[in-house]
C-alpha positions in Angstrom: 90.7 43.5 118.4 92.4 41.0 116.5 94.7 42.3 113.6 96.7 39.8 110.9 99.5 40.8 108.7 99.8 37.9 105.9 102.2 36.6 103.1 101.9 34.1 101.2 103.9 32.0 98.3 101.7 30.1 95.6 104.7 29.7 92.5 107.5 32.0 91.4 104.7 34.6 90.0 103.3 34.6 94.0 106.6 35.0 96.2 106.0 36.3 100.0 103.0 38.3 98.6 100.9 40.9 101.1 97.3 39.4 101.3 94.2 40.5 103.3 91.6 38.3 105.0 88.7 39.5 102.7 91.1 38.1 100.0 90.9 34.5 101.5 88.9 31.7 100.2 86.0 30.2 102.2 86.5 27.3 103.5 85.2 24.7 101.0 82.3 21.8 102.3 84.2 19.0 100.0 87.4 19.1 101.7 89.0 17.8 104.9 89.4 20.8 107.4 93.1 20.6 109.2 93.1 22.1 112.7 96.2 24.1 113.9 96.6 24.8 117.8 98.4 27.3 119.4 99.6 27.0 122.8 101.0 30.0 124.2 101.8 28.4 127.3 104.3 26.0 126.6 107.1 27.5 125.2 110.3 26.0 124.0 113.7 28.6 122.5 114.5 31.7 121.9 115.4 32.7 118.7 118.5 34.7 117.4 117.1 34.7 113.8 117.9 33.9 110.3 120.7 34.6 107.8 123.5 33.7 105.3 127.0 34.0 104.4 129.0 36.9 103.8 131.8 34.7 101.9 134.8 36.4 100.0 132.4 36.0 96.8 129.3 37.4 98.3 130.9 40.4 99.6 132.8 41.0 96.9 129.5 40.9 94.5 127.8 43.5 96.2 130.1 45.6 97.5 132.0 46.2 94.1 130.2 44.8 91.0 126.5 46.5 92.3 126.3 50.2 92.0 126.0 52.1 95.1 122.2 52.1 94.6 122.0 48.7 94.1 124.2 48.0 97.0 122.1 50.1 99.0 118.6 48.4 97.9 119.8 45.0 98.6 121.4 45.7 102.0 118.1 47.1 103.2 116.0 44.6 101.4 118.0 41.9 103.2 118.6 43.1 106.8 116.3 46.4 107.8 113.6 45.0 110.3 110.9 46.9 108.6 111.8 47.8 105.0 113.3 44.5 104.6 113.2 40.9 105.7 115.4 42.0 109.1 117.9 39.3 108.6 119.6 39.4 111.9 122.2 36.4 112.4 125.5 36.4 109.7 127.8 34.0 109.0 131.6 34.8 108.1 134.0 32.5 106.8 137.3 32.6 108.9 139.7 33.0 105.8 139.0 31.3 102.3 135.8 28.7 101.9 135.3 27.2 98.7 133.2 30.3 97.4 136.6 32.7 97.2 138.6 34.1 95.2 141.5 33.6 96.0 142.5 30.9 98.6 143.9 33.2 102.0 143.6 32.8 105.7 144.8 35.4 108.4 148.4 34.2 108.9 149.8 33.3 105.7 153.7 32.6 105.4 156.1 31.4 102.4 156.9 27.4 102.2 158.5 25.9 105.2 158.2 29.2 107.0 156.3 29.3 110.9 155.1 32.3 112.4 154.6 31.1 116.3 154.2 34.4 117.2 152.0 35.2 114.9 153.6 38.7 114.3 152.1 38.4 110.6 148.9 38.3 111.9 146.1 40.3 109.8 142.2 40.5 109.0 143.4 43.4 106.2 141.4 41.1 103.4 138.0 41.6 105.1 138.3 45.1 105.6 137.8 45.5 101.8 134.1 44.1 101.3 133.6 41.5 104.2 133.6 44.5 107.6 132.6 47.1 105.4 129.4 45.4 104.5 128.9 43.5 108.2 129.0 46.8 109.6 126.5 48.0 107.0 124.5 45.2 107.7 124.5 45.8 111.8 123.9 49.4 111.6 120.7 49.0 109.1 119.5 46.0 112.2 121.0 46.6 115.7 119.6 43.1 116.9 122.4 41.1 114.2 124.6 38.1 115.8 127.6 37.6 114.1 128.7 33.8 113.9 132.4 32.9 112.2 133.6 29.8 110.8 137.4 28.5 109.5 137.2 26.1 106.4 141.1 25.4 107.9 143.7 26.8 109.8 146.7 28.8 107.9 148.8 25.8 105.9 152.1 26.1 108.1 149.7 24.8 110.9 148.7 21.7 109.5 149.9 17.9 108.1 149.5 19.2 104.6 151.3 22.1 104.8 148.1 23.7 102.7 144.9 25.0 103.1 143.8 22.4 100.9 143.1 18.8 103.1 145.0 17.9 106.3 144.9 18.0 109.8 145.5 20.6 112.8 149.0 19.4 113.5 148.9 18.8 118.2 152.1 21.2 118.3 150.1 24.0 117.3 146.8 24.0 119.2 147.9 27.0 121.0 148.9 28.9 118.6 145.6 28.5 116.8 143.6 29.6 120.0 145.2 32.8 119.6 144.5 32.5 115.9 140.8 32.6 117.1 141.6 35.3 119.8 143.2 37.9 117.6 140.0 37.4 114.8 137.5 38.2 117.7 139.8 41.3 119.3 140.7 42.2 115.4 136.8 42.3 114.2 135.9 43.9 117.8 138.1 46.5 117.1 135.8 47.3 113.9 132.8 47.8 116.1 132.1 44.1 115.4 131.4 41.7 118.3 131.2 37.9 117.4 128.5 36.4 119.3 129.8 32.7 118.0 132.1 30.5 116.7 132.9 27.1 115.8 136.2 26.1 115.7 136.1 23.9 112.3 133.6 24.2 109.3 132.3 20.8 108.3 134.8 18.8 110.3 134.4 15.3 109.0 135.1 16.7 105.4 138.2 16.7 103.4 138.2 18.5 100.3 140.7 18.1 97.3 139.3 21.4 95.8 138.9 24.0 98.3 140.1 24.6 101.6 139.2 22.5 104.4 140.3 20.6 107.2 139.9 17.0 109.0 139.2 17.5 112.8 137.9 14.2 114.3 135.7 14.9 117.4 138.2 13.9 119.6 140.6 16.0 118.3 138.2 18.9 118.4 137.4 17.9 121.9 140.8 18.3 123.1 141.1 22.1 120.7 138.4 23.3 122.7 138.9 21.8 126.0 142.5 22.5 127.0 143.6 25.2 124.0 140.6 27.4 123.0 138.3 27.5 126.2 140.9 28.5 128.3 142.4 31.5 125.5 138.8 33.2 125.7 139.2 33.1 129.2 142.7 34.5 129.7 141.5 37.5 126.9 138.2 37.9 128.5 136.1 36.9 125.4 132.9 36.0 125.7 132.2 34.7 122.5 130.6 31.6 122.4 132.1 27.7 121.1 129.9 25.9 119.3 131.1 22.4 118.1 130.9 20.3 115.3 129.2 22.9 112.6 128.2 19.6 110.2 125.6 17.4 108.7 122.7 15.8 110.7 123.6 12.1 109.8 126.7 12.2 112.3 125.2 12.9 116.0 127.4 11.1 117.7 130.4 13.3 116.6 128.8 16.3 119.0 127.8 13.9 121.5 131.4 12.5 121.6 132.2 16.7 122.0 129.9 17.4 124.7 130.4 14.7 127.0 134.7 15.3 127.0 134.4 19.0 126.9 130.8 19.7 129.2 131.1 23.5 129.9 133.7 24.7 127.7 131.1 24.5 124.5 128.0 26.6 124.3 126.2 23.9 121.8 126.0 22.4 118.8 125.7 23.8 114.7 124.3 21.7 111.9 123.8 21.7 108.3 121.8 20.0 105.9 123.6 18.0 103.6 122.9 14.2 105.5 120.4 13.2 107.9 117.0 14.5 109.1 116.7 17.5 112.0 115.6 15.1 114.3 119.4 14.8 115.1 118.9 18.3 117.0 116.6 17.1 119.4 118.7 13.8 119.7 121.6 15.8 120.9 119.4 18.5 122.8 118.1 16.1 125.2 120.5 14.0 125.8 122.7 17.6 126.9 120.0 20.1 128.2 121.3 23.4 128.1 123.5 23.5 124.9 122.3 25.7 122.4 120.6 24.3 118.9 122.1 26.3 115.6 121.5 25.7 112.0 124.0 27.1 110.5 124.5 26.1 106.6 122.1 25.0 103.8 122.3 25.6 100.3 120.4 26.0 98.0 121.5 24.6 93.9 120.8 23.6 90.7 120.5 20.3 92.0 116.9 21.2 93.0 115.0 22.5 90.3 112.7 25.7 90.9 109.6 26.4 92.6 108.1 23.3 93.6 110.9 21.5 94.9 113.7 24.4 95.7 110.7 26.8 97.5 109.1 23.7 99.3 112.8 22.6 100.3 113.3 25.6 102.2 110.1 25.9 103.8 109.3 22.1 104.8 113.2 22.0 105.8 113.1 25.1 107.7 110.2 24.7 109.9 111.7 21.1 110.6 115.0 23.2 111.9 113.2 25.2 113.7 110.9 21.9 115.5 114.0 20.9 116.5 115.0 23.2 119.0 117.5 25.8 116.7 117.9 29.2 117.1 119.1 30.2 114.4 118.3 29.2 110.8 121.7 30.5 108.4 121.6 29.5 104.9 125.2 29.8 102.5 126.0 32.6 100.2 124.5 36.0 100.1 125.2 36.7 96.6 126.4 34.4 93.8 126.8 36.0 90.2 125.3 33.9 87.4 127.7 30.9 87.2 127.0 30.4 90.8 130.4 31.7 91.4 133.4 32.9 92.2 134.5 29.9 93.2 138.3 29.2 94.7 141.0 28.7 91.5 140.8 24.8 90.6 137.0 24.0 92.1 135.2 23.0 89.1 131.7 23.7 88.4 129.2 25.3 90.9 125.8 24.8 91.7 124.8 26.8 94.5 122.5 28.9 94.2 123.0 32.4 96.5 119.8 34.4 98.4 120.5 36.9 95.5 121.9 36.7 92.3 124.1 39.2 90.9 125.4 39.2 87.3 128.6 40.3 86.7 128.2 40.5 83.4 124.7 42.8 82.9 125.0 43.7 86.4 121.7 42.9 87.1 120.2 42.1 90.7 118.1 39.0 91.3 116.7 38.0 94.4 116.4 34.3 94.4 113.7 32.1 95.5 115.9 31.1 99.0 115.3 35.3 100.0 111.4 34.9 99.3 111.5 31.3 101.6 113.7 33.1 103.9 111.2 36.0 104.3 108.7 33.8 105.6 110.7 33.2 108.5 112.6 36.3 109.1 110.2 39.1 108.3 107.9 38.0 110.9 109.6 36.0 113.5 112.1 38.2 115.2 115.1 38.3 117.7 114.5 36.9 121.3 111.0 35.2 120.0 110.0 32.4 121.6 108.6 29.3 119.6 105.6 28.2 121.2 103.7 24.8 121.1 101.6 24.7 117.5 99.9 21.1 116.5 98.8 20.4 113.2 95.5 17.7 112.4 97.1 16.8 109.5 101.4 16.1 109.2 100.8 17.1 105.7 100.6 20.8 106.8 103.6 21.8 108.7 103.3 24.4 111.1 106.2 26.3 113.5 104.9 29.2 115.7 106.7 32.1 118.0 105.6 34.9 120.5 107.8 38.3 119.6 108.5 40.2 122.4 106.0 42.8 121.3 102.9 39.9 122.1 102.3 39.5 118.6 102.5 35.4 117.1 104.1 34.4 114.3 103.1 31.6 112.0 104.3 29.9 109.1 102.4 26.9 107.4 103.4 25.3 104.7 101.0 22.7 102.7 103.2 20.0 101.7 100.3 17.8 100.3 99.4 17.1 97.0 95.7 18.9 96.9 94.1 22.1 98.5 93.1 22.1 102.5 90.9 23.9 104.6 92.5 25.0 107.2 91.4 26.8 110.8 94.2 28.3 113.6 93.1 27.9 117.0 95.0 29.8 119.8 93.6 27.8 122.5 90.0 27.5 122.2 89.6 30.7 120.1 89.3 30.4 116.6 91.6 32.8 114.6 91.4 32.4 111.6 90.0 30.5 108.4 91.1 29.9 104.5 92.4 27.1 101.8 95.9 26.7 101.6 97.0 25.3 98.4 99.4 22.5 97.5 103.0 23.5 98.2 101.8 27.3 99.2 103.5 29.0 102.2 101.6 31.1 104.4 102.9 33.7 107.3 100.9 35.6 109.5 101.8 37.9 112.0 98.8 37.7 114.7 98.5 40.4 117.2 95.8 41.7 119.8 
């Protein structure tokens, strides 16, 4: 017998909202029917999962402005498998990103000093809310991949001599592999294994506000190839390199990566910001093999609510998810409710965080990016496997999985302008019938 488990998201009064077939409405005579195919034979990746960013700000939100009931609410909410949304992939920045309180990386030294060695060495400012919370976050789901990111290397490394703009400066490639080293032994040493890394956030940009650094692909090319590659094999790391970890619009920047560096990378991270997710599949076929991650989008102010912030996520998301990722990782956890804290000197923020803590009435939102997250995560979990799923109409967009347990996963999304009828066919067996409305979100969970 046939069982479905169902959510669905009509307006911020309906968000990921428990719904049972007797609940559906009949398929109605005066509208187009869209027809959406499952094919459980062909199959295409295997998923790690979904997540966010446990920046300096996040962590520090929840882990000391929530009270320990809060804290504990929201952790489960956001990562246990069954009395949550079983987030399972996390994102750390490697020292300071723009959303920080301070501006720090691991290896900090006065003006003019160098620390070759790197006898100053230390991960002390995570172990304050970043571990504590990752570790919080792993034991509530056992299946969570940790992913780590640097928005730049310490200053005394670099052209600027800050961790504000500049570049890697050649003489100290080395030393930076063992930057990399000694985060992955340090955080292993917490009961934390990092499954990935990249070795430069964003890479083409140069902020004047926040840290950041310029790597051109060549120049991460030859990090990876000669410095960092060959460190994880020396230490016996298995962590794997993914390159580039920027916008869509630049393809030819990972390409560049891939064909100087072949086995030394592991594959390719992407965000949002530029460009279409067709880019992934651009880059997946031309190097077979290479993994597919999506590994920052944020949500903001500069999409207003529901219709276009909600529809964003999901329209966006199944696109990343077409296109050959495995994972889908949007930005902050937490923001409080200036979007903030941001890094001394940034300016005004408009990110918007998967939950919203107020620092002021310490109240505890969740935000429309954990409902569109939910969609994907609660019922699509590790190791699934996306299978083929066709849609009669482009204007309902459709992404499907097998979990390991046999049961299918499948998110819709009506991205048209009127109510559909729509019918799911796995193979020639019809599943399922209802109306989808405009802009509604839909997730069922199909086993037997």
């Amino acid at each position: 017998m046939t069982t479905f488990k169902m959510y669905k998201s009509t307006g911020e009064d309906e968000l990921f909202v428990s719904v049972s077939s007797d609940q559906w409405q009949p398929l109605a005579p005066e509208l187009e029917t869209t027809t959406i195919h499952l094919n459980d034979q062909l199959t295409y990746q295997e998923m790690d999962g979904f997540g966010a960013s446990f920046t300096d700000s996040s962590a520090y939100l929840i882990n000391q402005i929530l009270s320990e009931e809060q804290r504990e609410e929201v952790m489960t909410r956001l990562f246990h498998p069954e009395k949550g949304i079983g987030l399972s992939v996390i994102r750390n920045p490697m020292g300071a990103s723009d959303y920080a309180r301070t501006v720090y990386s691991y290896n900090d030294m006065p003006e003019q000093q160098t620390d070759p060695e790197l006898t100053r060495f230390s991960i002390m400012h995570d172990e304050e809310d970043v571990i504590p919370l990752t570790q919080k976050a792993l034991a509530l789901n056992p299946e969570l991949k940790l992913f780590a990111s640097p928005w730049s290397a310490p200053g005394w490394m670099k052209t600027s001599g800050s961790m504000i703009t500049g570049q890697l400066k050649t003489e100290w490639y080395p030393v930076y592999a063992e930057y990399f080293v000694k985060y992955i032994q340090g955080y292993r040493e917490h009961g934390l294994p990092i499954h990935a890394i990249t070795p430069q956030n964003e890479a083409l940009y140069e902020p004047g506000h926040y840290p950041g650094m310029l790597m051109p692909a060549e120049a991460q090319a030859e990090f990876i190839k000669n410095h960092l590659k060959p460190a994880f094999v020396r230490n016996d790391i298995q962590t794997k390199i993914l390159c580039y970890d920027h916008n869509w619009d630049q393809p030819d920047y990972p390409l560049t990566v891939l064909e100087q560096v072949g086995e030394a990378v592991d594959g390719v991270a992407w965000h949002w910001y530029g460009g279409d997710a067709s880019a992934q599949t651009k880059v997946y076929e031309a190097f077979a093999g290479k993994e597919v991650h999506f590994t920052e989008g944020s949500g903001g102010e500069w999409i207003p609510p529901f219709e276009q912030a909600f529809s964003n996520v999901m329209r966006t998301g199944i696109q990343i998810l077409r296109n050959y990722s495995k994972s889908l990782v949007l930005w902050n956890m937490a923001l409080d409710e200036n979007n903030g804290p941001t890094v001394p000197g940034f300016g005004r923020s408009t990110c918007r965080g998967i939950v919203q803590v107020n620092q002021q009435t310490k109240e505890l939102t969740y935000t429309l990016d954990y409902y569109a997250l939910a969609h994907f995560s609660a019922l699509i979990r590790p190791k699934a496997v996306r299978i083929e799923s066709t849609s009669s109409d482009h204007a309902i967009c459709s992404v499907a999985f097998k979990n390991v347990d046999g049961s299918v996963a499948l998110v819709l999304f009506n991205d048209g302008d009127g109510t559909g009828n729509v019918q799911v066919k796995l193979r020639d067996d019809t599943l399922m019938k209802f109306q989808l409305e405009s802009k509604s979100a839909l997730s069922v969970l199909i086993k037997g």
